[in-house]
Backbone as ProteinMPNN parsed JSONL, in Angstrom:
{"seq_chain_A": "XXXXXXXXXXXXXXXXXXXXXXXXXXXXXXXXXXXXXXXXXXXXXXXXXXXXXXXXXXXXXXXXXX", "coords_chain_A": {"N_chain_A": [[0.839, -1.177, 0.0], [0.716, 2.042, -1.029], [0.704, 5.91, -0.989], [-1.664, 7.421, -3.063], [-2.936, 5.159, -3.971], [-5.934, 4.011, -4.653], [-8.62, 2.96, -2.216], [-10.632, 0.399, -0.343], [-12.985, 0.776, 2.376], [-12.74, -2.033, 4.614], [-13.313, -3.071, 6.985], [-12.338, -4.103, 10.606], [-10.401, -7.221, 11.024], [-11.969, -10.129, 11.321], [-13.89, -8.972, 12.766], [-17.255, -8.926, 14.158], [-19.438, -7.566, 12.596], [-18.043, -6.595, 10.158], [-18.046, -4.255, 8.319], [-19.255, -2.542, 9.602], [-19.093, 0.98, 10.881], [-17.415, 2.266, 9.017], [-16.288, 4.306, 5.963], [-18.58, 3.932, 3.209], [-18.194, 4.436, 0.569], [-15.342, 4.76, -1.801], [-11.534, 5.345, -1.301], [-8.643, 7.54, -1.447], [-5.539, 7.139, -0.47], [-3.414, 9.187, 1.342], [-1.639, 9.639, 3.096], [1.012, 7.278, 4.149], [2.625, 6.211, 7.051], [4.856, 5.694, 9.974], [4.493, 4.541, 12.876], [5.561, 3.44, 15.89], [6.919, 1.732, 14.846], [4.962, 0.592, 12.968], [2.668, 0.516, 10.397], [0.731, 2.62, 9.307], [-2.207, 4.749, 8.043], [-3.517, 7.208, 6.049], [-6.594, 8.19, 5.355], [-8.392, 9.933, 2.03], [-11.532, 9.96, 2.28], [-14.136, 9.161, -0.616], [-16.392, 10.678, 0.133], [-15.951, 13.303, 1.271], [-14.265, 13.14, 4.288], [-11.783, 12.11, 6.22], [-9.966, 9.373, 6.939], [-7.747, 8.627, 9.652], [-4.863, 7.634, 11.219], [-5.113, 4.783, 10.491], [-5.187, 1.315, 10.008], [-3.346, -0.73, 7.892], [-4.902, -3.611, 7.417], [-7.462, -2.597, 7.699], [-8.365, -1.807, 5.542], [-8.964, -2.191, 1.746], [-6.979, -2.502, -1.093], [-8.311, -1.346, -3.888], [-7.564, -0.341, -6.477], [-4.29, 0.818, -7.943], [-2.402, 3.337, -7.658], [-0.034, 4.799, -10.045]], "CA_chain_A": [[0.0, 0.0, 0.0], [1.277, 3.234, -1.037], [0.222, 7.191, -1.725], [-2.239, 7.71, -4.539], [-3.393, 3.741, -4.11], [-7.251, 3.775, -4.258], [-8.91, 1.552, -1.288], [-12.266, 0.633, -0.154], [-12.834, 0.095, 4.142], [-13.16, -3.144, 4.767], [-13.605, -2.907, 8.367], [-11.384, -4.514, 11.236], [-9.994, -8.309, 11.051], [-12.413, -10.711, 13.167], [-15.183, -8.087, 13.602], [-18.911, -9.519, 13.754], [-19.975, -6.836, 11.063], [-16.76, -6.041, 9.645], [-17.915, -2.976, 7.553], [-20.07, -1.234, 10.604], [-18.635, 2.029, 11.255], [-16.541, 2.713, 8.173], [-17.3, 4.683, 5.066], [-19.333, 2.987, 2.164], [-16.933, 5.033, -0.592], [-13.983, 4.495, -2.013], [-11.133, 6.461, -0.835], [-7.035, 7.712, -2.085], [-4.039, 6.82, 0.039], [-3.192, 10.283, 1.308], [-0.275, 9.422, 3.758], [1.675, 6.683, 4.77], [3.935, 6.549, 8.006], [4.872, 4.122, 10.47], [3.809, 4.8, 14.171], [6.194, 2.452, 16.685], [7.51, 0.524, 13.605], [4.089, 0.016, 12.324], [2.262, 1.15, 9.139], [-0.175, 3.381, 9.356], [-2.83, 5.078, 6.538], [-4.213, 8.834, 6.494], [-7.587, 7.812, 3.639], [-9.493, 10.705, 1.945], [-12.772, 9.332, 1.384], [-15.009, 10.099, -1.218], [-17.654, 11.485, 1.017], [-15.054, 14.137, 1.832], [-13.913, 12.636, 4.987], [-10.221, 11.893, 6.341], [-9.534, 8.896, 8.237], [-6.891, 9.048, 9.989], [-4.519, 6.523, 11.697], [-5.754, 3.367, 9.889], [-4.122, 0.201, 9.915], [-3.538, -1.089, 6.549], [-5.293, -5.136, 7.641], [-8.622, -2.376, 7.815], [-8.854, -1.338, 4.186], [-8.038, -3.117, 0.502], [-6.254, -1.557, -2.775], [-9.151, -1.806, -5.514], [-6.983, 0.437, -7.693], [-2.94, 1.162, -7.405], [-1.714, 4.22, -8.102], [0.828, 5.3, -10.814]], "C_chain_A": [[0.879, 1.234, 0.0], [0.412, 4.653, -1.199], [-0.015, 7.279, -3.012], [-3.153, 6.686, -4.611], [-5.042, 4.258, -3.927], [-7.916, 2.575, -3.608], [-10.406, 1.691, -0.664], [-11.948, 0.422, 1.77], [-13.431, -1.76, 4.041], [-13.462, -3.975, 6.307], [-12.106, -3.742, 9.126], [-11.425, -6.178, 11.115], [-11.169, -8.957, 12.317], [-13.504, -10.33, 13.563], [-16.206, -8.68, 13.531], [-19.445, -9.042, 12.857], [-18.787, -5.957, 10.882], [-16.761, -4.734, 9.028], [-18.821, -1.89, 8.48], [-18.84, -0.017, 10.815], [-17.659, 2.482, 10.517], [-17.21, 2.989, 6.868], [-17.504, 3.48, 3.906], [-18.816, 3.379, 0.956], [-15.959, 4.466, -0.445], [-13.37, 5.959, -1.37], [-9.647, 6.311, -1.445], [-6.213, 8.11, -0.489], [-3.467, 8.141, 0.407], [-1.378, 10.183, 1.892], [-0.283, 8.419, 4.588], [2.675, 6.604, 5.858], [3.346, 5.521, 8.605], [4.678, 5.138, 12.03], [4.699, 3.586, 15.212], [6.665, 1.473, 15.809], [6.225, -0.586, 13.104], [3.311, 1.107, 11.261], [0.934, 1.751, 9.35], [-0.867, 4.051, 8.479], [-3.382, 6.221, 7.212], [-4.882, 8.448, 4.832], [-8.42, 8.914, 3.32], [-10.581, 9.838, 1.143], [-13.49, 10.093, 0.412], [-16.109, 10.911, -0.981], [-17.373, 13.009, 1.696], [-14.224, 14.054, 3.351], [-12.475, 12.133, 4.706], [-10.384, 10.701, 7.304], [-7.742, 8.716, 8.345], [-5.736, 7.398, 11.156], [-4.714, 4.943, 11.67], [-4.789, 2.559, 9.5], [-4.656, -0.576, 8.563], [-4.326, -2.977, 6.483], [-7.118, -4.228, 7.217], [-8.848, -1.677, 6.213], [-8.313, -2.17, 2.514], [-7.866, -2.31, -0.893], [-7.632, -2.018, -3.806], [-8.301, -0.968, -6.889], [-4.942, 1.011, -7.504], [-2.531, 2.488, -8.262], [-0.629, 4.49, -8.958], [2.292, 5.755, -10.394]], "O_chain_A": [[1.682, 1.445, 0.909], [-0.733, 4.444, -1.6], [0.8, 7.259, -3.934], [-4.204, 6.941, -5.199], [-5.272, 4.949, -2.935], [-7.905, 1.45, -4.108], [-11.109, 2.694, -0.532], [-10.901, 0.011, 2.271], [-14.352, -2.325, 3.452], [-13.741, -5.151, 6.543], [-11.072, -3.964, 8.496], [-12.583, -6.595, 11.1], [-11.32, -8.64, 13.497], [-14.178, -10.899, 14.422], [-16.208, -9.246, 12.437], [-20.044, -9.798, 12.091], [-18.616, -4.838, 11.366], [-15.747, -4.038, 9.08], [-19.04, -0.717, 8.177], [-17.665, -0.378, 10.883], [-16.841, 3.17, 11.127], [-18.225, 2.412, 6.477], [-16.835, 2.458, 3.748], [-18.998, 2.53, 0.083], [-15.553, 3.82, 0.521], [-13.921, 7.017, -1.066], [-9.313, 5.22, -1.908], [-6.337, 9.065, 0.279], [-2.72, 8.411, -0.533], [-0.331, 10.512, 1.335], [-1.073, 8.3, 5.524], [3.776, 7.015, 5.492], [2.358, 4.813, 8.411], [4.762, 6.366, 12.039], [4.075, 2.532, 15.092], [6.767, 0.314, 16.211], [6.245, -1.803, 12.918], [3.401, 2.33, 11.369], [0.032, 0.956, 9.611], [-0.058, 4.192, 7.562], [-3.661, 6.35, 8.404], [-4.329, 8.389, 3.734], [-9.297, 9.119, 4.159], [-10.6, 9.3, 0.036], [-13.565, 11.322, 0.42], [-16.645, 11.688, -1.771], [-18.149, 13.69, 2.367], [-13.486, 15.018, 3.556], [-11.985, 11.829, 3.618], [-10.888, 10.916, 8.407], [-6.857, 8.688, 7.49], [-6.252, 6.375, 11.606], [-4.52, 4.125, 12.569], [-3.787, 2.85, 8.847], [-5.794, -0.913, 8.235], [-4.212, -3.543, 5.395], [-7.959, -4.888, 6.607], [-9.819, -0.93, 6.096], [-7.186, -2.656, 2.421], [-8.696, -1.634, -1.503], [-7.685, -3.117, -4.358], [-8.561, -1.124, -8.082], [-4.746, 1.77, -6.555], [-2.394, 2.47, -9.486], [0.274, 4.315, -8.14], [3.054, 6.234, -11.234]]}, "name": "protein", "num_of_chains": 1, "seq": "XXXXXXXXXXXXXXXXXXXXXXXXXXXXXXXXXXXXXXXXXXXXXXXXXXXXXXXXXXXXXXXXXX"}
């Protein structure tokens, strides 16, 4: 997963309704960084929404960036 990548939510690993509480848009890869030597996602959704601190297990590439 990189910057630019287009990704949908796919909620958290395990969850009972995996897609509750995450948007129903697609969204672009804004920024990548690592947080304690882990990978971390900053997603603008298409709804205009930012999430923010998202672990890359909670969303999937439908489109890769250039």
């Amino acid at each position: 997963m990189k910057v630019g990548d287009a990704v949908r939510w796919i909620g958290f690993p395990g969850a009972t309704h995996p897609k509750q509480g995450g948007p129903s848009v697609a969204g672009i890869i804004i920024e990548a960084y690592l947080i304690t030597g882990q990978l971390r996602l900053t997603v603008a959704w298409g709804d205009g929404s930012i999430g923010n601190r998202l672990y890359p297990g909670t969303v999937e590439v439908i489109s890769e960036g250039r």
